[in-house]
N, C-alpha and C positions, 0 to 999 in steps of 0.2 A: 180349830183342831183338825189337821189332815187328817183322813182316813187311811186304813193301811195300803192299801192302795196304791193313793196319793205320794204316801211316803216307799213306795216301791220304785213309782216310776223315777221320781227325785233322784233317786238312789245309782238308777242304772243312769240316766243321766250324768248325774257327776262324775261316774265312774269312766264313761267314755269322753267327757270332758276332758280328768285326766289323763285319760292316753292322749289327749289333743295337746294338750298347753304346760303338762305338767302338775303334781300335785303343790305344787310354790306358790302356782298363778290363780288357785282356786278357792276363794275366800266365802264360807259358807256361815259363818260365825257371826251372832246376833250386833256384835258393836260393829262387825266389816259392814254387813248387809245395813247395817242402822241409818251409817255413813254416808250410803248412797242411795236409801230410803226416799228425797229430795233434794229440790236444784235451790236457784234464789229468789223462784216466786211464792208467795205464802199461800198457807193453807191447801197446800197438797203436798200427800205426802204415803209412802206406800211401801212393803218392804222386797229387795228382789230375791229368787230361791237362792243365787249364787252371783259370785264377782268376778269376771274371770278377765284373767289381764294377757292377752298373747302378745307373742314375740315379734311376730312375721303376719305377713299379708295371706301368707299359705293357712295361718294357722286359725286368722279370721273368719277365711274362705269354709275352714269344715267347720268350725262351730258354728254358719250361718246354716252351712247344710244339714247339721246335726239339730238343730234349732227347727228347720226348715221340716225332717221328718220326725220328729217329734211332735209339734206342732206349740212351741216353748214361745214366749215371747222375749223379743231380745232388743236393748236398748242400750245401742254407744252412746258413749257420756264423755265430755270433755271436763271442763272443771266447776261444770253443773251454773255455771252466772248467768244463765240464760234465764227472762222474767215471763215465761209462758207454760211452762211447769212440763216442757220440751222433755228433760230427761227423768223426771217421774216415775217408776215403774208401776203404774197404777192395775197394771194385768200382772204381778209380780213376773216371775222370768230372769232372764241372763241379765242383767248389766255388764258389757263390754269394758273396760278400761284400757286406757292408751298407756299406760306408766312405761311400759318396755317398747313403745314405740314414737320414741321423741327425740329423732336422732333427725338433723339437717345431714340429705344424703348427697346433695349437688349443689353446689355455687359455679353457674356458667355466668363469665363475665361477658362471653362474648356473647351469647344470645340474651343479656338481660334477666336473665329466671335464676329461679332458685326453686330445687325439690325436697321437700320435708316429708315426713310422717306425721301422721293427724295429731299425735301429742306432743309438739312442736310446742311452746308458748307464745305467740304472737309480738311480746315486746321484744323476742330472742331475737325475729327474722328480723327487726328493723333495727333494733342495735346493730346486730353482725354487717348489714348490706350499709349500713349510713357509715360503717368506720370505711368503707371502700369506696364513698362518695355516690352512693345509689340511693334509692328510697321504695319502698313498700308503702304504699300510703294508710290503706283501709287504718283505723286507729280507735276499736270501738272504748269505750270510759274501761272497760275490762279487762285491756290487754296486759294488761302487767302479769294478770291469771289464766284469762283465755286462751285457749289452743287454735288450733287454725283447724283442724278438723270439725269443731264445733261453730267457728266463725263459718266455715265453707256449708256446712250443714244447716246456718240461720240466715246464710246473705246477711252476714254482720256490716250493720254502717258506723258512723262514729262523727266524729267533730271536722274529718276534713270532706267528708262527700262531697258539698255543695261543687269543691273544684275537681276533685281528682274519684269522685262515682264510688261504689260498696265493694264488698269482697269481691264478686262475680266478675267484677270486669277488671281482674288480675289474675283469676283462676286459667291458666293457659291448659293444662292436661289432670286429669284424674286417674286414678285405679281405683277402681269399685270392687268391694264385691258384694254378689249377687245372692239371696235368699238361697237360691240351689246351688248354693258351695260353687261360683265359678268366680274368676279375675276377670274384668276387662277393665281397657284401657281409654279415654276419650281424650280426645284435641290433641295438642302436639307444640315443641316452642316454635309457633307458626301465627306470622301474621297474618295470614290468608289462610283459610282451609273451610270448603263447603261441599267435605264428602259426607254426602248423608247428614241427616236429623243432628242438631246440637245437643248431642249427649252431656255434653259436659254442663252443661247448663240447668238441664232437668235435672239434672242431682244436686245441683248450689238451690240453699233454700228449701230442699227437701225435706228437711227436720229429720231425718234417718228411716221416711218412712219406703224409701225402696231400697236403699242398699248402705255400705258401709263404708265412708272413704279411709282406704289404708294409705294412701300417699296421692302429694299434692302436688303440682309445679306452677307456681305463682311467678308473674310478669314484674318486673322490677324497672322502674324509672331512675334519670338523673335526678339527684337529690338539688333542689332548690338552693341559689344561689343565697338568695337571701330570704328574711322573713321582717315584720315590724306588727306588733300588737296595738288595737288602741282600747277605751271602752266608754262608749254613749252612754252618759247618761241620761235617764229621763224621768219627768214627772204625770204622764201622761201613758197608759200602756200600748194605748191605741195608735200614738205616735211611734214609737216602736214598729210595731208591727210595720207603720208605711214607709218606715226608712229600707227596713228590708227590700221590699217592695221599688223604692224609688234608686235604693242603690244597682239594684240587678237590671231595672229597664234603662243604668246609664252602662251597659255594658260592660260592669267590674263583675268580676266573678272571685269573690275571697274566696283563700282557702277554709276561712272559719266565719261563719257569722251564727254565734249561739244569742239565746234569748234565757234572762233570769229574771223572773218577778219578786216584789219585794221578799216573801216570806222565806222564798229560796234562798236570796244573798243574805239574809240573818243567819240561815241554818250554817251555810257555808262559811261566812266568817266566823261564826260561832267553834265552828270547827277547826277550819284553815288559820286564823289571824293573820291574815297578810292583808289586812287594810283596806278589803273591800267597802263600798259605801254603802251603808245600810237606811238613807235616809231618803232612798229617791224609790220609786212604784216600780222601774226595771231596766236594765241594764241590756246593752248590745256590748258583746266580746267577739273582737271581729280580728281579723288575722289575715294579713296579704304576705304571699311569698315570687320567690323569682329574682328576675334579674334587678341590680338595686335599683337602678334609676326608674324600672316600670311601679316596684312595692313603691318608691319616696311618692311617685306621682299619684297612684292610685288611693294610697293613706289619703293626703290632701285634699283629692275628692273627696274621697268616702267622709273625712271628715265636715266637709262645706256639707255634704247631703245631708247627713244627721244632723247640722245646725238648725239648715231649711228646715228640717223636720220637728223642730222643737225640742232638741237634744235642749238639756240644761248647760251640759259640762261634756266635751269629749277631750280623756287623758289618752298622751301616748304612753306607751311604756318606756320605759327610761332606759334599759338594757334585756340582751336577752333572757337573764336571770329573771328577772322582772315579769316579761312575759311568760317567760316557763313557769314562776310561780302561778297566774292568772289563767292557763289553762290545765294545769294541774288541780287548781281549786274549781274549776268546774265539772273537771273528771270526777271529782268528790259530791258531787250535788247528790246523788241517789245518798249514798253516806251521811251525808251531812243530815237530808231531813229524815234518814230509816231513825234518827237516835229521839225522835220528836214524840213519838208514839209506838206503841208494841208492834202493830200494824202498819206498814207501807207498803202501797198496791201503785206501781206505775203501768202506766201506757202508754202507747207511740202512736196516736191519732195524728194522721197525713195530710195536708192540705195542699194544695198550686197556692205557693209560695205570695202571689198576691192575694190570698185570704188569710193570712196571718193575723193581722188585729182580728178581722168578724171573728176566728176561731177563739183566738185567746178572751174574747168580749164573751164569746160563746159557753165557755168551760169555767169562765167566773158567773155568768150570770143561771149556769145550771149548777153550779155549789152551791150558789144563793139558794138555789129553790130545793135544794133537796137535802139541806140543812147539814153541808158533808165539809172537811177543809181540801181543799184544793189547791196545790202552791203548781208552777207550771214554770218550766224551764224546757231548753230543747236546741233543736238544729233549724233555729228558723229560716237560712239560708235555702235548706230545700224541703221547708213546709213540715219538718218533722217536727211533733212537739209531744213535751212527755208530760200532760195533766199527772199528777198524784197525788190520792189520795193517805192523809195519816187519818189513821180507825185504830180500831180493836178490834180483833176477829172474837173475839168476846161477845160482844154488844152484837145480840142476834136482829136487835130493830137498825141499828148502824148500817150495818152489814148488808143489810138488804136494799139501803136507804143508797151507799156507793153503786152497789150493781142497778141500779135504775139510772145513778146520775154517769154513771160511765155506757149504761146500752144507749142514753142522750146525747153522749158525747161522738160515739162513733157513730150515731143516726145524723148528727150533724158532720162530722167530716165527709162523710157520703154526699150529703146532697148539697158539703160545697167543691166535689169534684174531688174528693181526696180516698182515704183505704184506711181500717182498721187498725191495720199497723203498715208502719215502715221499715222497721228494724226489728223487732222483736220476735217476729213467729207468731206462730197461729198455736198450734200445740195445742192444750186444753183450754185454756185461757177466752182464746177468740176462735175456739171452733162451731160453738152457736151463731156467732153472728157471721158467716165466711157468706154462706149465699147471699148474704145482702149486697154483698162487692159482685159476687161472681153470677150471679143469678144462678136458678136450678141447672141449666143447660152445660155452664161451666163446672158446678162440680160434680156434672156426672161425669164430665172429660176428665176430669182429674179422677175418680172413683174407677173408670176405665183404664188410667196407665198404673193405677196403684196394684188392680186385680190383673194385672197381664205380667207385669213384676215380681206383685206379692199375692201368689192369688190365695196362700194361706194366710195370709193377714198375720205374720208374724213379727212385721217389722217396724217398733215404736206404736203397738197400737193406742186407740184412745185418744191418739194425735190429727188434729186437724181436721179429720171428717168424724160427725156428731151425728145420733139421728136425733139429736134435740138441736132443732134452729127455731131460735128466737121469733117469735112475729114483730114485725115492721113496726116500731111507734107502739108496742105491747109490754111497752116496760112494765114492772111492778109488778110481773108474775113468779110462781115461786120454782120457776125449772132451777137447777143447779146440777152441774157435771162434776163435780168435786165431790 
């Protein structure tokens, strides 16, 4: 129950909101606020005072400042698919929405770029650019919904990194703005530029917690001549993993090389029906593009390598329809197994690509011990793999039973040279465990540009710096940030 007070300050708040953005744009109403209460990771969940959807970059800039002396907390939100609980408003506050700002404002053919506004949808930029023979790579399984504001603000990766790298190294220029109501601008359509500190970069992966990107200008490549899909099969997981492994030290670099373990390709055919084999321990979905004769050559390898490896069976795909269904249904993997149980909890535990089996060996043999299901699919091409757990956040001994067997999993990605997450964000989710990567020393560097930024800590709080850090190997204790 606020106190009157409470309900005072609120009050003059919205009201100078409205002079800001309009009364149109200002959604204070229990089903608006409900809405955006939560993103797509489970079990958090929190309600904001108000919704507010501006126009213009000018109109972000004051409500950052108006937020900024007030001392409000404020949290942009793309289309909430982020699995770190990223857009959350767990200190209630503003929720930012992009709805009136999702306009493509530049197509330069000549310099390769293209500039958006943060509520862009990501499948928008690479349909528009590939009908003109260009390509956008980044491709995280979300695009269909995601926004490129929220990609730029997660360092979104996806199915093609292994060749063509994550959001950030597309991002050519930002506008930000700043806590204290100002605009600036970083990088430029330049392939050289080392004036000063890379700004643009400190704000990719930021998760919103310094500032607010109102407009993007992303790098644009020639779109691939050609592409060929194939898929390993195997009876053995651990074979799997050394094909990964054996493929990259013969100097092929696909553009896809995913990993599905058995329970995954049930889920997914269960879903998908398009004829996946459900009868082998895991499958490699591998994808080469480019010019034809280099894809025809490098398939044939890549295929001899996965034989050598104990491949059972590797199919090509028969046409490009073919393959578009086969990575389509991979896109569906999180879908396919969220329908298995009330509960599904993924993560993006990181390895150097030659630990692929230890790791996948790793994350079955801690399910075993901590009596949890575990199905594991991923980006094993660059050591990205996404354990998941199906629970019930019901089941309070369960529940507890997961977060020991996943602080096991990223204790083990650590000490086999790998990181917490690769894709996903840090946000609430993996903010206890962030020193184990970065040691105390790093996140006081990071606690230093957050407070010279935000030195009122209004921006996405709650995200990514915890004063509850995990101890080393001290699972099975009962801290919780949720």
């Amino acid at each position: 129950m606020l106190s009157v007070k409470s309900k005072k300050k609120l009050s003059r708040l919205k009201e100078k909101l409205i002079q800001i953005t309009g009364r149109e744009n200002i959604d204070e109403t229990m089903s608006g606020r409900l809405v955006y209460s939560y993103d797509a990771t489970p079990n958090y969940q929190a309600l904001p005072d108000f919704v507010v959807s501006p126009r213009n970059a000018d109109e972000v800039a004051a409500v950052l400042k108006l937020c900024n002396e007030t001392s409000t907390p404020i949290i942009a939100r793309g289309s909430g698919t982020n699995l770190c609980a990223d857009t959350c408003p767990v200190k209630g506050g503003v929720v930012l929405l992009f709805k009136n700002m999702n306009k493509i404002l530049e197509f330069d053919k000549e310099n390769l770029a293209i500039t958006v506004q943060p509520g862009v949808v990501t499948k928008t930029i690479s349909e528009m650019v590939e009908k003109e023979g260009l390509f956008y790579p980044p491709d995280p399984s979300s695009m269909k919904i995601s926004t490129i504001g929220g990609n730029i603000s997660e360092n979104s990766g996806g199915l093609r990194g292994l060749k063509y790298g994550v959001t950030r190294d597309y991002v050519m220029a930002l506008q930000v703005a700043l806590p204290n109501g100002k605009l600036i601008r970083t990088g430029g359509k330049l392939t050289k530029d080392v004036a000063g500190y890379d700004l643009t970069r400190l704000f990719i992966g930021s998760e919103g917690t310094l500032g607010v990107i109102t407009e993007a200008t992303l790098k644009l490549i020639p779109k691939p001549e050609s592409q060929k899909t194939i898929l390993a099969l195997y009876q053995d997981i651990e074979a799997a993993g050394r094909s990964v492994s054996a493929i990259i030290s013969h100097k092929m670099i696909p553009v896809t090389l995913e990993f599905l373990d058995q329970e995954t390709l049930k889920a997914v055919e269960d879903f998908a029906h398009i004829g996946l084999p459900t009868d082998v321990k895991a499958i490699l979905l591998i994808k080469q593009d480019g010019p034809r004769e280099i894809v025809e050559r490098d398939i044939r390898k890549i295929a001899e390598i996965c034989r050598s490896e104990q491949a059972v069976d590797v199919q090509v795909a028969a046409s490009e329809e073919e393959a578009e269904k086969l990575t389509t249904a991979r896109r569906t993997a999180l879908s396919a197994l969220a329908r298995l149980k009330p509960t599904t909890i993924l993560e993006d535990a990181t390895v150097p690509r030659s630990e692929i089996a230890t790791m996948v060996r790793a994350i079955a043999d801690i399910a075993e011990k901590y009596h949890v299901r575990i199905s594991t699919f991923g980006h094993a091409g660059d050591g990205n793999l996404h354990p998941t757990c199906l629970t019930d956040a019901r089941n309070a001994d369960e529940m507890h039973r997961v977060e020991e067997a996943f602080a096991e999993i990223f204790e083990k990605a650590i000490e086999l040279g790998g990181t917490i997450t690769g894709e996903h964000g840090v946000g609430m989710t993996k903010a206890p465990y962030l020193e184990w990567k970065l040691g105390e020393a790093g996140i006081e560097v990071m606690r230093g540009i957050k407070k010279a930024i935000d030195p009122n800590g209004i921006m996405n709080p709650g995200k990514v710096f915890t004063e509850k850090t995990k101890e080393r190997m001290a699972v099975g204790n009962d801290d919780n940030i949720g």
